[in-house]
C-alpha positions as a LaTeX table, in Angstrom:
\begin{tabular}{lrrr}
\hline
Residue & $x$ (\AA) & $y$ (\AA) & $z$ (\AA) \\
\hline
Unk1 & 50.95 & 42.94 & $-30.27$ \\
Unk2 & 49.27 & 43.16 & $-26.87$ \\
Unk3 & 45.79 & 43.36 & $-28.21$ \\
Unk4 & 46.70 & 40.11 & $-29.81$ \\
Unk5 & 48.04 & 38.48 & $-26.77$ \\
Unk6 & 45.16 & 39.56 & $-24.68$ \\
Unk7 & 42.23 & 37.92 & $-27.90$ \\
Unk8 & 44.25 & 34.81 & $-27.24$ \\
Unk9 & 42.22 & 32.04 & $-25.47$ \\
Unk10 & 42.99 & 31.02 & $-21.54$ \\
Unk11 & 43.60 & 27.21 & $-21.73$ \\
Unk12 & 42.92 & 25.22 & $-18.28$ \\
Unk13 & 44.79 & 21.95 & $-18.55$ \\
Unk14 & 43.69 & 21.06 & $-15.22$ \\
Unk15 & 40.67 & 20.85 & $-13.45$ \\
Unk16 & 42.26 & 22.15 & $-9.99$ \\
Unk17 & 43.57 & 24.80 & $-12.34$ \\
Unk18 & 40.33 & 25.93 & $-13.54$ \\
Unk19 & 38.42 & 25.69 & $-9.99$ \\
Unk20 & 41.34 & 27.43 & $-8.21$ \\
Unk21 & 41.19 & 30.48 & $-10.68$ \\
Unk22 & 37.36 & 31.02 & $-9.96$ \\
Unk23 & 37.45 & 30.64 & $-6.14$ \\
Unk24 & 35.74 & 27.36 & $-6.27$ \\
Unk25 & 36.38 & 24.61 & $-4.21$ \\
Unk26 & 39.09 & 22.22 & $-4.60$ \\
Unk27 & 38.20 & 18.99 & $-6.48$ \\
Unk28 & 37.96 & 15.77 & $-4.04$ \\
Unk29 & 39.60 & 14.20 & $-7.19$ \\
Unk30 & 42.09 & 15.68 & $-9.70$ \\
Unk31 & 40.78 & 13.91 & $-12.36$ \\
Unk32 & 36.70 & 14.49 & $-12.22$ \\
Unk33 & 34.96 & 17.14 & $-10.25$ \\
Unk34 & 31.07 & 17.91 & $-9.93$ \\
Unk35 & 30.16 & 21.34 & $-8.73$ \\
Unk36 & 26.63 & 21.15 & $-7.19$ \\
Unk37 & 25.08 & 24.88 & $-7.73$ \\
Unk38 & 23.13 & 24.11 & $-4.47$ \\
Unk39 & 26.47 & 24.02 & $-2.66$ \\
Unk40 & 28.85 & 26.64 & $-4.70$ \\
Unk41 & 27.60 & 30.16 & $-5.35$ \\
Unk42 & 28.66 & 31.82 & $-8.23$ \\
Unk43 & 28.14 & 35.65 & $-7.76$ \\
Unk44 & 29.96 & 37.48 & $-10.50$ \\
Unk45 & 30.89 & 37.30 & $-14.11$ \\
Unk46 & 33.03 & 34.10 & $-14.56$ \\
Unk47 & 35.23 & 33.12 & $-17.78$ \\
Unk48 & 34.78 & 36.28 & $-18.99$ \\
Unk49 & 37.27 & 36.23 & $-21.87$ \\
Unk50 & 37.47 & 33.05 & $-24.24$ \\
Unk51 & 39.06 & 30.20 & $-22.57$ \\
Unk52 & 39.52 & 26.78 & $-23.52$ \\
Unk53 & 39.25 & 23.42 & $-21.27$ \\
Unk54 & 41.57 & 20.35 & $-21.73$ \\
Unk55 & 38.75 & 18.30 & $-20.21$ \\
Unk56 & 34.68 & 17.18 & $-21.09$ \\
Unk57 & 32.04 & 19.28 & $-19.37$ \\
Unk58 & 28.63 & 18.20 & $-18.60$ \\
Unk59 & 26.44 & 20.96 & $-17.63$ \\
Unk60 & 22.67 & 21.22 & $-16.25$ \\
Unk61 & 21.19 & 24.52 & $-15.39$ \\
Unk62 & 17.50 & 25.17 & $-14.32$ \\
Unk63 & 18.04 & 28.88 & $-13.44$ \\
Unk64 & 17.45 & 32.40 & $-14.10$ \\
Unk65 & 19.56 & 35.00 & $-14.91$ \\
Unk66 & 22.24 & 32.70 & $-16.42$ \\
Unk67 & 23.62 & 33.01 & $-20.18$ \\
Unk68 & 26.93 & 31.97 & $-21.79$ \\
Unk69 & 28.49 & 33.29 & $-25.16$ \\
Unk70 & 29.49 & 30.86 & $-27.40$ \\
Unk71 & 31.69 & 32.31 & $-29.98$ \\
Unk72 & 29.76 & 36.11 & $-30.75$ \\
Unk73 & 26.78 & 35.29 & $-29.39$ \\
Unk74 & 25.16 & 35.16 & $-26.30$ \\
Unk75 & 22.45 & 32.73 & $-25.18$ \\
Unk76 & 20.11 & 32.93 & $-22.41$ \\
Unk77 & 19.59 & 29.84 & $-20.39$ \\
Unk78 & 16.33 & 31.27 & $-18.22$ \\
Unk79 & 14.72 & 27.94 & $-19.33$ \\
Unk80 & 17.31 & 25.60 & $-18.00$ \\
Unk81 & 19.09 & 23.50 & $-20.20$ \\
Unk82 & 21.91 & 20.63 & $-20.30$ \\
Unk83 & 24.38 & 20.64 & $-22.64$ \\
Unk84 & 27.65 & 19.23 & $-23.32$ \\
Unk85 & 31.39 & 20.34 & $-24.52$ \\
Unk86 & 34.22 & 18.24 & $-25.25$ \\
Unk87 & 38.32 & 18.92 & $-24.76$ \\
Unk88 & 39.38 & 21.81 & $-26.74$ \\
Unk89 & 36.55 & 23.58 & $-28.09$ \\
Unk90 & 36.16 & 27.82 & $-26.87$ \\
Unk91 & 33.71 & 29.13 & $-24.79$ \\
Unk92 & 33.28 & 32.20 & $-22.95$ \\
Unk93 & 30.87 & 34.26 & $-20.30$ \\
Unk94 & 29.12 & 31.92 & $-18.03$ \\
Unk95 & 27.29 & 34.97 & $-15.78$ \\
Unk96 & 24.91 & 33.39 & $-13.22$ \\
Unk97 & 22.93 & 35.97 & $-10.55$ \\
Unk98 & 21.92 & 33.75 & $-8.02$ \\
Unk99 & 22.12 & 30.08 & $-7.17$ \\
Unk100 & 20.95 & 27.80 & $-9.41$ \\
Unk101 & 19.97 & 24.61 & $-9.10$ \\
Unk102 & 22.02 & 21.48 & $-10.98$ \\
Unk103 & 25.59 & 20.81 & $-11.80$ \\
Unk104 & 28.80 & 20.63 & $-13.84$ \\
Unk105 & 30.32 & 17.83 & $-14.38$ \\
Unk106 & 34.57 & 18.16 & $-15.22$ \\
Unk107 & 36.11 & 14.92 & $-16.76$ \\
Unk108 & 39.57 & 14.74 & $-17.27$ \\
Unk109 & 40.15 & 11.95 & $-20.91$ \\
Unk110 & 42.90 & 10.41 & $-18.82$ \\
Unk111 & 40.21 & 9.70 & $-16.34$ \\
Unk112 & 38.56 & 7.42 & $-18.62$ \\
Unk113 & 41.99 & 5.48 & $-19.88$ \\
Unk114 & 42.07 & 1.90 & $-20.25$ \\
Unk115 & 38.17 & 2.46 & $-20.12$ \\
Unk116 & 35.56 & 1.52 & $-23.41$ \\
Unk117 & 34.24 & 4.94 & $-22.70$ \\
Unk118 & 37.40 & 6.67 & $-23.50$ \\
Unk119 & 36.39 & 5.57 & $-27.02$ \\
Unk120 & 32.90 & 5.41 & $-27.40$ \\
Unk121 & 32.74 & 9.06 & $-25.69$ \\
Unk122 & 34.29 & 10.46 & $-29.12$ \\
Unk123 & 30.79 & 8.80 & $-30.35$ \\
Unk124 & 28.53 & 11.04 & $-28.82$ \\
Unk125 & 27.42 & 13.81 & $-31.17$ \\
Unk126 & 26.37 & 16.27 & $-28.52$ \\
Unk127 & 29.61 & 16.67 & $-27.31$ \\
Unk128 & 30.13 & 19.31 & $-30.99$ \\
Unk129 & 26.30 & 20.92 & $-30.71$ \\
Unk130 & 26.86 & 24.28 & $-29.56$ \\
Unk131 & 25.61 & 25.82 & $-26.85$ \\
Unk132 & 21.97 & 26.60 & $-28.90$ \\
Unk133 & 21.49 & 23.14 & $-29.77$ \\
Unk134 & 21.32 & 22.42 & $-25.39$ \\
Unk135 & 19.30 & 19.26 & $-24.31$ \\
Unk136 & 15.24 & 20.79 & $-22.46$ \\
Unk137 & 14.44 & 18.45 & $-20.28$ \\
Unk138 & 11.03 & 17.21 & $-18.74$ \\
Unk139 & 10.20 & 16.97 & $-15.37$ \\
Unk140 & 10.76 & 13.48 & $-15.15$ \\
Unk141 & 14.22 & 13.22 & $-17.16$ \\
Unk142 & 15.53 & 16.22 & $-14.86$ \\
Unk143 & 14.86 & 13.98 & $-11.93$ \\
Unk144 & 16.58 & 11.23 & $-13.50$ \\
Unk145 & 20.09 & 13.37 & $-14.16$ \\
Unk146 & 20.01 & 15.15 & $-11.03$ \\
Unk147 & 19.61 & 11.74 & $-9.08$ \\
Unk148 & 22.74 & 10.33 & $-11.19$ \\
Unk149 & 24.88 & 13.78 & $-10.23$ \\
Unk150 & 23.75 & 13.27 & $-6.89$ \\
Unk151 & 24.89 & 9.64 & $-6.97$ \\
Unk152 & 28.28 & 10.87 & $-8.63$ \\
Unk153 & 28.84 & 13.49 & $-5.99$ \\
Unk154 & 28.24 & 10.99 & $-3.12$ \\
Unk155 & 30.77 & 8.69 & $-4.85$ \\
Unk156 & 33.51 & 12.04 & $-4.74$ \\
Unk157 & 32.51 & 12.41 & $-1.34$ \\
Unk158 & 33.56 & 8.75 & $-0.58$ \\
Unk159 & 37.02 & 7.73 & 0.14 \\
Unk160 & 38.71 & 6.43 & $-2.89$ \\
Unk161 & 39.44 & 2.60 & $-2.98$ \\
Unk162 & 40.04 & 0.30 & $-5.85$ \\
Unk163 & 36.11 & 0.18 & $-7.20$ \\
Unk164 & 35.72 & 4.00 & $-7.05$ \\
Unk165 & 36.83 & 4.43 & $-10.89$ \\
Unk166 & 34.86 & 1.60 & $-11.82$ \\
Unk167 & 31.74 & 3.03 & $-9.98$ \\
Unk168 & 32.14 & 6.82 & $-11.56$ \\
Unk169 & 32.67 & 5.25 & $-14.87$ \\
Unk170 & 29.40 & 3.22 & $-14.70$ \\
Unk171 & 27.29 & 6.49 & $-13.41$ \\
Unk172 & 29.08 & 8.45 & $-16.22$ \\
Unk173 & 28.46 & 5.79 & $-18.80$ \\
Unk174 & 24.46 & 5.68 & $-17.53$ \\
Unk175 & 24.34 & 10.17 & $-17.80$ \\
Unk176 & 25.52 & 9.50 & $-21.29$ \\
Unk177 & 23.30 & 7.08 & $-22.41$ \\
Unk178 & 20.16 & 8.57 & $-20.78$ \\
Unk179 & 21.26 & 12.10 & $-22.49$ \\
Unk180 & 21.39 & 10.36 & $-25.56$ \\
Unk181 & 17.60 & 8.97 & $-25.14$ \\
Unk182 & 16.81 & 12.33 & $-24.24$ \\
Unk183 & 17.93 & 14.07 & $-27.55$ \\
Unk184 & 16.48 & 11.61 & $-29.74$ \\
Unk185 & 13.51 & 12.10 & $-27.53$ \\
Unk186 & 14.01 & 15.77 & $-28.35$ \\
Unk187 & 14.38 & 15.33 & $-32.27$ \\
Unk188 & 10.57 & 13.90 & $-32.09$ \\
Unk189 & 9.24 & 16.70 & $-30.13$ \\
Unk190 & 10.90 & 19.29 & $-32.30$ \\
Unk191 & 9.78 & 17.72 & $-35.15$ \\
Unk192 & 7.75 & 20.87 & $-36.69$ \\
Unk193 & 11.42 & 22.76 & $-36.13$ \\
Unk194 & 12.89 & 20.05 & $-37.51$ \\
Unk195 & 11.05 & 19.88 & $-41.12$ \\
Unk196 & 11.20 & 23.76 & $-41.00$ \\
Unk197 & 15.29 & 23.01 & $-40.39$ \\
Unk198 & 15.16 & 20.41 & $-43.16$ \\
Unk199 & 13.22 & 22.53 & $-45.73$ \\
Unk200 & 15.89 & 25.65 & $-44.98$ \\
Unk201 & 18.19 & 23.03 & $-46.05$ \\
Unk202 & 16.62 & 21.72 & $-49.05$ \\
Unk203 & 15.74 & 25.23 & $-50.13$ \\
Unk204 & 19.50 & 26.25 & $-49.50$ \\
Unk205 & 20.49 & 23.43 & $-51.82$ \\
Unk206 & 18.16 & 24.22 & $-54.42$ \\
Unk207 & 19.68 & 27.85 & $-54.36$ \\
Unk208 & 23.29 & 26.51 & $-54.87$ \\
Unk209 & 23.01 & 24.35 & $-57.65$ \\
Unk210 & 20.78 & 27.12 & $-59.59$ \\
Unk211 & 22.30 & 30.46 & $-58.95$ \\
Unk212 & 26.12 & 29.37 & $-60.01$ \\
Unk213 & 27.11 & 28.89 & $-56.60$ \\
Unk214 & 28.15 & 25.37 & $-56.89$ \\
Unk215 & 30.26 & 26.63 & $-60.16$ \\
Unk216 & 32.03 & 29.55 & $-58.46$ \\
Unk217 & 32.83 & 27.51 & $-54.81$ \\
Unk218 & 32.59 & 24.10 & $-55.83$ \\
Unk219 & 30.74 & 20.97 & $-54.33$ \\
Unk220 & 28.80 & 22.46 & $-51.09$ \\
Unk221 & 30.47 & 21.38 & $-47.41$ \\
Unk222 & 28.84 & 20.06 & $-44.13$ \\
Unk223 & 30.58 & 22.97 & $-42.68$ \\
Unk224 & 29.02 & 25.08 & $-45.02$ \\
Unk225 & 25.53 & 24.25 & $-44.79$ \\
Unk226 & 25.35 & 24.08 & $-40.99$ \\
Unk227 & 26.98 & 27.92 & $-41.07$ \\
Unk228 & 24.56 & 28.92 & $-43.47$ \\
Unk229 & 21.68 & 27.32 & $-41.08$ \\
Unk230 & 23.49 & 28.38 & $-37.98$ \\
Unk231 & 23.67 & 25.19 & $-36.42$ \\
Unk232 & 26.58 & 22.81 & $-35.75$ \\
Unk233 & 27.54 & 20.18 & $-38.40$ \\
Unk234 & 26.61 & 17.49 & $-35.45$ \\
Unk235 & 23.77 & 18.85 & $-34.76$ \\
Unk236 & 22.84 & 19.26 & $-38.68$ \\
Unk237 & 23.79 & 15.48 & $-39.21$ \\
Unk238 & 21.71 & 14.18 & $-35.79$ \\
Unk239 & 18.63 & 15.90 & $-37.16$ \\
Unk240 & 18.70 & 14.55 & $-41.02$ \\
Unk241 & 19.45 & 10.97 & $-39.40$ \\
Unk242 & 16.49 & 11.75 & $-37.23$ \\
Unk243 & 14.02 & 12.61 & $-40.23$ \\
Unk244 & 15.38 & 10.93 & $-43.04$ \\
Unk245 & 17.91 & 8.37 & $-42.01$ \\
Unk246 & 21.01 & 9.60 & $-43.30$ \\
Unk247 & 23.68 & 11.95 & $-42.65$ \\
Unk248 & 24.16 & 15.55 & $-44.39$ \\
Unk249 & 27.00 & 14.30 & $-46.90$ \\
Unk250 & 24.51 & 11.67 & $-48.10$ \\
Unk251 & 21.73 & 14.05 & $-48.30$ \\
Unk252 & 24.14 & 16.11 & $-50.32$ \\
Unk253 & 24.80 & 13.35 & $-52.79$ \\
Unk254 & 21.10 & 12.93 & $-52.97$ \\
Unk255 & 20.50 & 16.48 & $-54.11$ \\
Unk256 & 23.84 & 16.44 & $-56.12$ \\
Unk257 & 22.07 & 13.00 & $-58.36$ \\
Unk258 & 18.44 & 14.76 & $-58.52$ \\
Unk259 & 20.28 & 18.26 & $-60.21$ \\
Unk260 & 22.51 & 16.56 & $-62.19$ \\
Unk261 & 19.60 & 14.04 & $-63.73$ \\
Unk262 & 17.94 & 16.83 & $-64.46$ \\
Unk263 & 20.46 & 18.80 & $-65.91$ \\
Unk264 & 21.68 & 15.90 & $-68.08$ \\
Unk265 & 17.39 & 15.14 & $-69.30$ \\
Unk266 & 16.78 & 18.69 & $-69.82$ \\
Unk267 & 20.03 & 20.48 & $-71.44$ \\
Unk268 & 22.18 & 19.39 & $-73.93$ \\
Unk269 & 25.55 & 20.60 & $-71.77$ \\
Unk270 & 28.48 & 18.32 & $-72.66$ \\
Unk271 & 28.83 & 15.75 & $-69.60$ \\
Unk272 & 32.22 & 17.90 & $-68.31$ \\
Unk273 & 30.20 & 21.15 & $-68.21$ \\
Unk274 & 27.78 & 19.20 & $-66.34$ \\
Unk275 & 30.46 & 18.27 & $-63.98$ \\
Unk276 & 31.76 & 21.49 & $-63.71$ \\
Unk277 & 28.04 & 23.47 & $-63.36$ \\
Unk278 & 27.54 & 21.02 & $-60.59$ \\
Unk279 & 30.74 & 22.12 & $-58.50$ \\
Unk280 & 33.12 & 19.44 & $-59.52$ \\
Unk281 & 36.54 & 20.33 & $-60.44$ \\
Unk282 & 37.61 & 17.01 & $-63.08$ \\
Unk283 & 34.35 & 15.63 & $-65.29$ \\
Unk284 & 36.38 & 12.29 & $-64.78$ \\
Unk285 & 35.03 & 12.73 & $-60.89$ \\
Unk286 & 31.59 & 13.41 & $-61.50$ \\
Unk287 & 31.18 & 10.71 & $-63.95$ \\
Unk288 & 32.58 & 8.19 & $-61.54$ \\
Unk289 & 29.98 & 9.85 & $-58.67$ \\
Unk290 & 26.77 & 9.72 & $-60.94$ \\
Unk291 & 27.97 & 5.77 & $-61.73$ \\
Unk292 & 28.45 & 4.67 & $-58.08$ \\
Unk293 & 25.18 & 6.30 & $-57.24$ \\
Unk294 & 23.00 & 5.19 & $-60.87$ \\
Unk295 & 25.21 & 2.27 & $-62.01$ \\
Unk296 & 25.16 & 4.09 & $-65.22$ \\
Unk297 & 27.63 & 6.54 & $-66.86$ \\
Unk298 & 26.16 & 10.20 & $-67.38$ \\
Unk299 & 26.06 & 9.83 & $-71.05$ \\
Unk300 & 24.41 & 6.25 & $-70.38$ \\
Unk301 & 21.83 & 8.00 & $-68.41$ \\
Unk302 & 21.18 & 10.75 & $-70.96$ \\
Unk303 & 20.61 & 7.74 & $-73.38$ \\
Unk304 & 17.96 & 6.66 & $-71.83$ \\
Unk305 & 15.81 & 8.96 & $-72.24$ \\
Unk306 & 16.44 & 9.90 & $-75.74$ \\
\hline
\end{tabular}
């Protein structure tokens, strides 16, 4: 029993919370806090079990000697790297062995109440990348984020009137939006990684509807795939949109329509052993599938070439 009460996650509701359990300064604001590395020095292993935040984090680290674990695995940041976590998801191990330079950036969602961004932040897809999918930035885009931190932290640092919301909102609507230019940025560069991502895929497809697979688990999942390629579904989805302009459940269905074609030209398997090769549990649901996506029935399609 205590083993399992000690595995269980910390949760920090609160971003005093948080700050005041790792000897860092109090926040100037309860709801938001940036913690400039150039200012706080973080000497010793910090978050060392899994905890959990009730808030958004917004991270950039150009350092050495820093690495965080993100579920059983441990990544080294000796690059630098941004990258981004919403409320709720586990993390563990930041260990940093000197100063480094950039920031983290605590929100609070009932900071951005009664805001757009309280929505559209939901819309972000980096927010679910894990902590190997991290945003490499040039030279020139790390000026650009470290001059908006700066300009958040001298907001903080200003005494709160009516505008300040307004004015943190607008600086944390413009990090968002460059960090957004700067992944799709990043999709380009890593094209080469990219295809070799997208061919793991295709070959990992081609595997499932051939070796029985699809007949023994059913119709592959998002979640699935992106386990299988070690990535996070986000991520996975980003990257297809990025290459081939849609998501992973409609490059699914596109594989899903090629096999079962093929299947349906090349063997003479009744239409519900079809369905069922394929992963499907009721023929009556692939045969309404392979219509929506050929605007003919199976057998109609089989018919066509006979």
């Amino acid at each position: 029993m205590k083993a399992e009460l000690r595995s269980k996650p910390r949760i920090y509701q609160s971003i005093t919370e948080i700050q005041r359990a790792f000897s860092l300064p109090q926040p100037l604001h309860p709801l938001i806090s940036l913690l400039d590395y150039s200012k706080v020095t973080i000497t010793r292993e910090m978050l060392a079990p899994t905890f959990v935040m009730d808030f958004y984090n917004i991270s950039y680290k150009e350092s050495t000697g820093c690495s965080m674990r993100y579920g059983q695995t441990t990544y080294d940041f000796d690059g630098g790297g941004m990258f981004f976590t919403s409320p709720g998801q586990p993390l563990a191990g930041i260990h940093s062995l000197e100063s480094d330079l950039g920031f983290t950036l605590l929100i609070h969602p009932d900071f951005l109440r009664s805001y757009p961004l309280d929505t559209k932040i939901k819309n972000y897809g980096f927010f679910s990348y894990s902590v190997t999918e991290s945003l490499h930035l040039s030279d020139k885009e790390k000026a650009i984020i470290m001059a908006i931190g700066k300009n958040i932290a001298d907001e903080l640092e200003t005494a709160i009137d009516d505008i300040s919301q307004d004015v943190l909102i607008s600086q944390l609507e413009l990090l968002l939006s460059y960090s957004q230019r700067f992944y799709k940025r990043q999709f380009i560069t890593r094209k080469p990684i990219n295809n070799a991502l997208l061919e793991k895929l295709d070959l990992l497809l081609h595997h499932y509807f051939n070796d029985e697979t699809a007949l023994m688990k059913g119709l592959p999942t998002v979640q699935y795939l992106a386990d299988e390629l070690k990535v996070s579904p986000r991520y996975l989805g980003d990257m297809l949109r990025s290459l081939t302009g849609h998501n992973t459940q409609q490059h699914i269905h596109q594989k899903l329509i090629e096999k079962a074609k093929e299947v349906l030209t090349i063997s003479n398997l009744t239409v519900g052993e079809v369905a069922y090769q394929l992963g499907f549990e009721h023929p009556q649901s692939f045969s309404k599938f392979f219509k929506s996506k050929t605007n003919l029935s199976p057998l109609e399609f089989r018919a066509s070439f006979n």
